[in-house]
C-alpha positions in Angstrom: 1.2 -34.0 9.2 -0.9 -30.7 9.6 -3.0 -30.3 6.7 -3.9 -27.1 7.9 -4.0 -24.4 5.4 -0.7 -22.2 5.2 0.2 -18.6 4.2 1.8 -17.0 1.9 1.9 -13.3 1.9 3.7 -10.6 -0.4 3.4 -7.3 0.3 5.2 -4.6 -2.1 5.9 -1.4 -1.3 4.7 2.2 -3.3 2.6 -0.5 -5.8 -0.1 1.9 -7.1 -2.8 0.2 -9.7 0.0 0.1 -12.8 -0.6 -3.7 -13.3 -1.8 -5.3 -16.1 -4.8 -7.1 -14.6 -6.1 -3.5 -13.5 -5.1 -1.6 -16.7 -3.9 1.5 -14.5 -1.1 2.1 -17.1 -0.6 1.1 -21.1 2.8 0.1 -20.6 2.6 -2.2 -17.4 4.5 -5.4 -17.9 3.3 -7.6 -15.0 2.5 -11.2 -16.4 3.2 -13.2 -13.0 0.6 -10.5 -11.1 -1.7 -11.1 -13.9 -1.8 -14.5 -13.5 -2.2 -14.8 -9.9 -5.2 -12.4 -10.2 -6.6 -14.1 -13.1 -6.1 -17.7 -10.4 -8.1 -16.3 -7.8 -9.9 -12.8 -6.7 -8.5 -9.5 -7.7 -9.8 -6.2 -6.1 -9.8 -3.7 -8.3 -11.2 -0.9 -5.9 -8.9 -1.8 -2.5 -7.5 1.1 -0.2 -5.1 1.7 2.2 -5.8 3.2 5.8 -3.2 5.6 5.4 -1.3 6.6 2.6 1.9 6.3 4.2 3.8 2.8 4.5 4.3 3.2 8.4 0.5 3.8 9.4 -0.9 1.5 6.4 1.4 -1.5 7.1 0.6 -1.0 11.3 -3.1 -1.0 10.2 -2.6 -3.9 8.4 -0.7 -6.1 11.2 -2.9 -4.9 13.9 -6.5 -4.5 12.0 -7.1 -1.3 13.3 -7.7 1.8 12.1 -5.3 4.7 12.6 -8.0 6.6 14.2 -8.5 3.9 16.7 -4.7 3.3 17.6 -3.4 6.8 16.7 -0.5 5.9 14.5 -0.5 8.4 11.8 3.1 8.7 11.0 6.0 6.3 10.9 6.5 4.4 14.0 9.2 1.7 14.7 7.9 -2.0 14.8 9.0 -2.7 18.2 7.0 0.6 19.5 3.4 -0.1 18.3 2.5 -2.0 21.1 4.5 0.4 24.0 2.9 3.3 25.8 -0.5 3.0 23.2 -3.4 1.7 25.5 -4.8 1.1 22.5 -2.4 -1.6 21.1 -0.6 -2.6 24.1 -2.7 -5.8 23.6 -3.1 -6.3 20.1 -1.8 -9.1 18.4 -0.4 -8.8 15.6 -1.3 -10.6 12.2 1.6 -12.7 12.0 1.6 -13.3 16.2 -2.7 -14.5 16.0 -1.4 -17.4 13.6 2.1 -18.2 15.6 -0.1 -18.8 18.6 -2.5 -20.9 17.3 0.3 -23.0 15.8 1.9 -21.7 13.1 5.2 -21.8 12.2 5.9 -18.2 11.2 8.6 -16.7 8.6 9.7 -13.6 7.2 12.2 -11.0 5.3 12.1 -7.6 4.4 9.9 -5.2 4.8 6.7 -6.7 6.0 5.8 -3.8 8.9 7.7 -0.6 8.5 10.8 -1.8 9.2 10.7 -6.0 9.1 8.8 -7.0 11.9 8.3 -7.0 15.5 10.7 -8.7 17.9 10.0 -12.6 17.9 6.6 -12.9 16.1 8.8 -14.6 13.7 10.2 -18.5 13.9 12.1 -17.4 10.9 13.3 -14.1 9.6 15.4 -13.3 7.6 15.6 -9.8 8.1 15.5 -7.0 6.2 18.6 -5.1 4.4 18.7 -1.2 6.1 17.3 1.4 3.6 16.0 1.4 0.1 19.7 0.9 -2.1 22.0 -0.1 -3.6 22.8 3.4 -4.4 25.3 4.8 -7.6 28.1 7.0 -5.1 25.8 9.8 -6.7 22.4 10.5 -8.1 21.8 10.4 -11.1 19.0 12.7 -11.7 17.3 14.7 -8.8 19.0 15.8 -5.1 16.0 16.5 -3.1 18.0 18.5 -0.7 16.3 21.5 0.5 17.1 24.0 3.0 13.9 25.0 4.6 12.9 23.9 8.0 10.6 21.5 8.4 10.9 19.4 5.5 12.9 16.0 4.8 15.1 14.7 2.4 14.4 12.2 -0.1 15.8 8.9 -1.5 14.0 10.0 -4.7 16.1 9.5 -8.1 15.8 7.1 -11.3 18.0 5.5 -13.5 19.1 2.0 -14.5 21.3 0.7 -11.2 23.0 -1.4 -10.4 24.1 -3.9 -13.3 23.1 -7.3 -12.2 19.6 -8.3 -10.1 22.1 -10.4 -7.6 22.8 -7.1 -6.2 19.7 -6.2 -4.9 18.0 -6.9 -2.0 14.7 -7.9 -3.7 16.4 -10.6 -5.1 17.9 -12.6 -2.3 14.7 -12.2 -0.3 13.1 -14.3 -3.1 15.4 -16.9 -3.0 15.2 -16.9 0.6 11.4 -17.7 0.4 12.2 -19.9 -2.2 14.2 -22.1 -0.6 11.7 -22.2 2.0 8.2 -22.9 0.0 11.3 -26.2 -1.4 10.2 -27.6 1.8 7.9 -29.6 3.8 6.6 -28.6 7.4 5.3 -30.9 10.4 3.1 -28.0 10.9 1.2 -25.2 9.0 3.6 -21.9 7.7 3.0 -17.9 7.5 5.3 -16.7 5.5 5.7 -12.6 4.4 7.7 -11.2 1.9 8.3 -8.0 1.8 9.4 -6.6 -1.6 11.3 -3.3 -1.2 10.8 -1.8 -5.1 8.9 0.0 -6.7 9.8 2.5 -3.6 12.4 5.2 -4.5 15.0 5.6 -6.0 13.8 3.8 -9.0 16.9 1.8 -9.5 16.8 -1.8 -11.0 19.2 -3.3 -13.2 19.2 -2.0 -17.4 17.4 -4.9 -18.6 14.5 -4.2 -16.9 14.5 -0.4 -18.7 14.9 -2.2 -21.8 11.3 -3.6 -21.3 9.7 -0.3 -21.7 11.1 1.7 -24.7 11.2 5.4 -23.9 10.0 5.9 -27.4 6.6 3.7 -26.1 6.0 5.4 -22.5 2.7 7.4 -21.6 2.8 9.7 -19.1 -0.7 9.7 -17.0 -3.5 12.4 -17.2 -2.5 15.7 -16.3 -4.5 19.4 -15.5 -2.3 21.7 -14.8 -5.4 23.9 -12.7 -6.1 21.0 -11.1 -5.6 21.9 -7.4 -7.1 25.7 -8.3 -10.3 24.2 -6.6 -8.7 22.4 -3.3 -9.0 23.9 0.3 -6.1 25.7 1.9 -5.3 22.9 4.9 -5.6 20.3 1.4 -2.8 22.1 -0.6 -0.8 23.0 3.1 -0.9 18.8 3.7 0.7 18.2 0.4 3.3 20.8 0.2 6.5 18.4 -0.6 9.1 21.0 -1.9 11.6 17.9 -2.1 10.2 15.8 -3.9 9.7 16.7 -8.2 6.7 18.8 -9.5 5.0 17.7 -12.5 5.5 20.7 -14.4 9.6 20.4 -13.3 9.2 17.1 -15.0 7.6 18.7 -18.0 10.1 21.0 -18.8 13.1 19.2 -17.6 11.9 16.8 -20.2 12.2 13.5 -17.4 8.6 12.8 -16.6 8.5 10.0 -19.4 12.3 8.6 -17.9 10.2 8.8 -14.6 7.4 6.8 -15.6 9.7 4.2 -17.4 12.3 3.5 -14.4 8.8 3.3 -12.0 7.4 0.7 -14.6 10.9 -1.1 -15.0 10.9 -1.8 -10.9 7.2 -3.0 -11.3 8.2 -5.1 -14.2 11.5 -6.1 -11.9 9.1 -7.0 -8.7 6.8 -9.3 -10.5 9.5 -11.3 -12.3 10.6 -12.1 -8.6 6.8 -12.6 -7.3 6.7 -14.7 -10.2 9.8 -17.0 -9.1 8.1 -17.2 -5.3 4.6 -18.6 -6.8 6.3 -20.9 -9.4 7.9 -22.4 -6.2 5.1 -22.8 -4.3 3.4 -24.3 -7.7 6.2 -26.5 -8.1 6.7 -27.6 -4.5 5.1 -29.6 -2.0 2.4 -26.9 -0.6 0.8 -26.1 -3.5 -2.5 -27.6 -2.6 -2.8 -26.1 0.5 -1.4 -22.7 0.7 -3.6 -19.5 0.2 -1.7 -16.8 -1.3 -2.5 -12.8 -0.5 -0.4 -10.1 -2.9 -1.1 -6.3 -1.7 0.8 -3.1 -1.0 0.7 -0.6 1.1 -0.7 2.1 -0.3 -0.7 3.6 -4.4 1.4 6.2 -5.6 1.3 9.6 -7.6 3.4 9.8 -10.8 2.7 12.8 -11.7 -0.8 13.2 -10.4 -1.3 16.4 -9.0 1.5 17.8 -9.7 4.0 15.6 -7.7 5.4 12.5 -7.1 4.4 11.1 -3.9 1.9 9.1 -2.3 0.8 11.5 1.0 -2.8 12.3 0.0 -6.1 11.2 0.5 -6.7 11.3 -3.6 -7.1 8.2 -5.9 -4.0 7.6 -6.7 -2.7 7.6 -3.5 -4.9 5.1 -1.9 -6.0 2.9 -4.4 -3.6 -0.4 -4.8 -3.7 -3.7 -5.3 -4.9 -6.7 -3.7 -5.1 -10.4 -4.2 -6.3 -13.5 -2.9 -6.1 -16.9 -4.4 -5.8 -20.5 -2.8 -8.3 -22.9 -1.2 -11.9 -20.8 -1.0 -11.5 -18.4 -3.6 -13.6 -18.2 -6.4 -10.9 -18.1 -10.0 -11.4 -15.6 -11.7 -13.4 -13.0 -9.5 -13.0 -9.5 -9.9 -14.3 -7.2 -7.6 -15.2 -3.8 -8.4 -16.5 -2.8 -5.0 -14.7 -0.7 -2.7 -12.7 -3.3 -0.2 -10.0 -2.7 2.6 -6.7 -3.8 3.3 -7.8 -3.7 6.6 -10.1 -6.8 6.0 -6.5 -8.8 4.8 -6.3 -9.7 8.7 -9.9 -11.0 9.2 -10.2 -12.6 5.8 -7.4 -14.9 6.2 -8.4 -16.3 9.6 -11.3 -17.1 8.0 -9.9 -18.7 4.6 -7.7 -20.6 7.4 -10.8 -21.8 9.4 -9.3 -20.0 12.9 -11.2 -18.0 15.1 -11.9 -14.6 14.5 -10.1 -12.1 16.3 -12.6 -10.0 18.0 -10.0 -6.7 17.8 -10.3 -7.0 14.3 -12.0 -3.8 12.9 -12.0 -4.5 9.1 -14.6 -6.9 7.5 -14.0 -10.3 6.0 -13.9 -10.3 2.3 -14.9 -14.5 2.0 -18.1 -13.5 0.4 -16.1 -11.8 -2.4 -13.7 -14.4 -2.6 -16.7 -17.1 -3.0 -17.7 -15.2 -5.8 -20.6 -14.3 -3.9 -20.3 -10.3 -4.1 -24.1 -9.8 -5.8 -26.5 -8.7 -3.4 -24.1 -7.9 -0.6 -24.8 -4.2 1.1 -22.6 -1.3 -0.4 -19.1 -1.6 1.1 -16.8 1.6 1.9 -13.1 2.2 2.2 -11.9 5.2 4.5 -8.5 6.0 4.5 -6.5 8.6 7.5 -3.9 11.3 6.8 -3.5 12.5 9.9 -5.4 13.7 12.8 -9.7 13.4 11.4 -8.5 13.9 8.2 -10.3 11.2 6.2 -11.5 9.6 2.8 -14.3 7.5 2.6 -14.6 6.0 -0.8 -17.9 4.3 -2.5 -18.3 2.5 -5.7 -18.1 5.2 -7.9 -17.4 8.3 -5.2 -15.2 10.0 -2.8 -15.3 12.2 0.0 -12.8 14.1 1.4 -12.8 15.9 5.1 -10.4 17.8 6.6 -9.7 18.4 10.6 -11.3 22.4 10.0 -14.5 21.0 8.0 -13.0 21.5 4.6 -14.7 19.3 2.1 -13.9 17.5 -1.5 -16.1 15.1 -3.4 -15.7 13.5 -6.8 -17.7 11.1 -9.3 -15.3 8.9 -10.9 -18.5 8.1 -13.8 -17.5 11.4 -14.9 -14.5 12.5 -13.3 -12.2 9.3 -13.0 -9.0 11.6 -12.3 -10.3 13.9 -10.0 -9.9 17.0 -11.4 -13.5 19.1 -10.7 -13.9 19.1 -6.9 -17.8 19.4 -6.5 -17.7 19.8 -3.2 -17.3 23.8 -4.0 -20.8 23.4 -5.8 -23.0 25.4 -2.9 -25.0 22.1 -2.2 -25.9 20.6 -5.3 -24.4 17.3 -4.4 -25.0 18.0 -0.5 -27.1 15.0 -0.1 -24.8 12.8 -1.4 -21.8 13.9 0.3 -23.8 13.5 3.6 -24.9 10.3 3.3 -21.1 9.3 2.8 -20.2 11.6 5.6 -21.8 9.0 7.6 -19.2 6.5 7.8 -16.5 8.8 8.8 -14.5 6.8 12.1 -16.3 7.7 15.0 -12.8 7.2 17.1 -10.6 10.2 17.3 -7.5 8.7 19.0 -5.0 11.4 19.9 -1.1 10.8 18.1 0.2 7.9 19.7 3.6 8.5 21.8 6.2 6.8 19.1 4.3 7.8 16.0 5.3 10.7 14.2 6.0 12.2 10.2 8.5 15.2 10.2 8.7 15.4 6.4 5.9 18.1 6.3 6.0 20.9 8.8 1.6 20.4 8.7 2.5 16.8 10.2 4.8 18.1 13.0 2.6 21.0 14.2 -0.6 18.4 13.9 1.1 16.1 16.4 1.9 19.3 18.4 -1.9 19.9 18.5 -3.6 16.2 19.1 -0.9 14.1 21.0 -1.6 12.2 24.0 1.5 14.7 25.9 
């Protein structure tokens, strides 16, 4: 038999940093997270590429950058690769391991979609859309009637009555039954968890874990974008999805935060299940295991409820790595990529590197070996040369016009005083993380595109390849 190392990857979608093991929120319930993290390497100061699941998840696959392929916006799986010159060659994350022998499995919502036509031995698909769904919200519309702007699934509540019923569920017992078994040859297999992404439906029990009486709602300043540039406050302008200060007065920004913390809590009971059956089966010795999402999310941040930004919140989000070759019990504080997920577990697998590859290898951090290492960075894309680029304790923000932001989590861990509007004072150091702005400024790709914001629609209009 292959003793080869297999793969098991979970990837959740909207996860921001409300798990226990990274104390983003008082009330996070997330034992099964915890404990992976505490059995191997947890990164406490990961980003996304884009804060958007279609760019961040194509990043991922393809270990490139959205400024090197283009894809800013959502793009359908089966379209990465056509009419990009870019990626009409790449091979994808799950692809580089089926051809050097893998056998490769899969369900839900592993790219933006599922996955690519036949990079998988075994899928078992994904269930269309983000339900079930009550015949009518229970809480907010999100219709508007302004062109330009899209609709959202947004809306909270406890739905539907039993866990059977949602689609989380049977893709855990899917990969269940599969970890149950043994292979003639070495596995990948993703899951793709669908929750916590809107609506924030999960079944009552898992509201009864956080008492409404108990919940925190999450820093707030109500002048905090006062100090923001114009194309900054243009880019977030989300009419359809809830304000902060609509949740304030409407009274349901704690209900919020306690149906977002009940689909975590729902999540990792299931993750949970999938690592108890690879403990309990027959490839626990040899399996490395890699938890991440796509991107963070603002609850209430900012006044709004969305991930689409190049703030904290937004980009920061978890990321995991236990298994043969990683260090128990690491934590890493320094700024990492999901990027590097591709080129990190080639490594931890003992394949070849793939020389598309643009992230960096993490398996000095995983050794436990992160002291003395040079300064890492983690940029993240919103859009054409809009970009992030995030340091141990720093961020800086630059916009397509030359607008600027910079913070100091030391003192500022929110984000709240711009000091980029400081005339200079921190010029120096805003410079010097200038540096590492992408160098590639790959026009729209053909397929990709984001027509929730009319700033996205008119930005493709301006830097597409037509």
């Amino acid at each position: 038999m292959d003793k080869r190392l297999n793969v098991l990857m979970i990837c959740i979608d909207d996860l921001n940093d409300w798990v226990g093991c990274m104390n983003g929120h008082p009330n996070a319930k997330t034992p099964n997270i915890d404990k992976l993290a505490a059995a191997g390497a947890l990164f406490t100061n990961a980003h996304c590429q884009a804060p958007l699941c279609g760019p961040s998840r194509a990043s991922v696959m393809t270990g490139l950058r959205p400024s090197s392929t283009g894809i800013y916006g959502m793009i359908d799986d089966d379209k990465i690769k056509q009419d990009n010159p870019v990626t009409a060659d790449v091979v994808f994350l799950p692809e580089y391991f089926k051809n050097n022998g893998y056998h490769t499995m899969g369900i839900g919502k592993i790219f933006h979609g599922h996955a690519p036509a036949n990079i998988l031995d075994e899928s078992g698909g994904r269930i269309p859309g983000f339900g079930p769904s009550p015949q009518n919200k229970f809480v907010w519309n999100g219709r508007i009637n302004k062109a330009g702007y899209g609709n959202t699934s947004t809306d909270w509540g406890a739905f539907p009555e039993s866990d059977t019923l949602m689609p989380d569920y049977h893709s855990a017992q899917w990969a269940i039954d599969r970890l149950k078994k043994d292979y003639q040859q070495p596995f990948f297999l993703a899951v793709g968890f669908l929750r916590p992404h809107v609506p924030w439906y999960v079944p009552p029990k898992w509201f009864d874990l956080h008492p409404l009486a108990d919940i925190e709602t999450p820093p707030y300043l109500k002048e905090d974008l006062d100090d923001l540039p114009a194309i900054a406050l243009e880019i977030d302008d989300m009419p359809m999805m809830p304000t902060t200060e609509w949740a304030i007065r409407s009274g349901e920004w704690p209900k919020m935060i306690q149906a977002y913390l009940a689909c975590i809590s729902f999540v990792d009971f299931y993750i949970g299940e999938i690592l108890n059956a690879l403990e309990n089966g027959p490839n626990a010795e040899n399996t490395v295991v890699v938890l991440w999402s796509d991107h963070g999310y603002r609850m209430g941040e900012k006044n709004t409820f969305a991930k689409h930004c190049l703030w904290e919140e937004a980009t920061n989000a978890p990321l995991i790595f236990t298994g043969p070759g990683v260090q128990k019990g690491t934590v890493v504080s320094a700024p990492v990529e999901m990027l590097s997920i591709y080129p990190t577990l080639l490594e931890l697998c003992g394949m070849e590197s793939n020389p598309q590859n643009e992230g960096a290898s993490l398996i000095p951090m995983l050794a436990g070996k992160a002291d003395g290492l040079p300064p890492s960075y983690a940029i993240t894309t919103y859009g054409w040369e809009n970009h992030s680029v995030r340091s141990e304790y720093l961020r800086y923000i630059r916009y397509n016009d030359g607008s600027e932001e910079f913070y100091d989590h030391r003192n500022d861990p929110n984000e709240w005083n711009n000091l980029a509007t400081k005339e200079g004072q921190f010029r120096k150091d805003m410079d010097e993380l200038k540096a590492f702005l992408p160098q590639k400024k790959a026009p729209y790709a053909v397929h990709s595109s984001y027509s929730f914001n009319p700033y996205f629609i008119e930005d493709k209009k301006k830097h597409s390849e037509n």
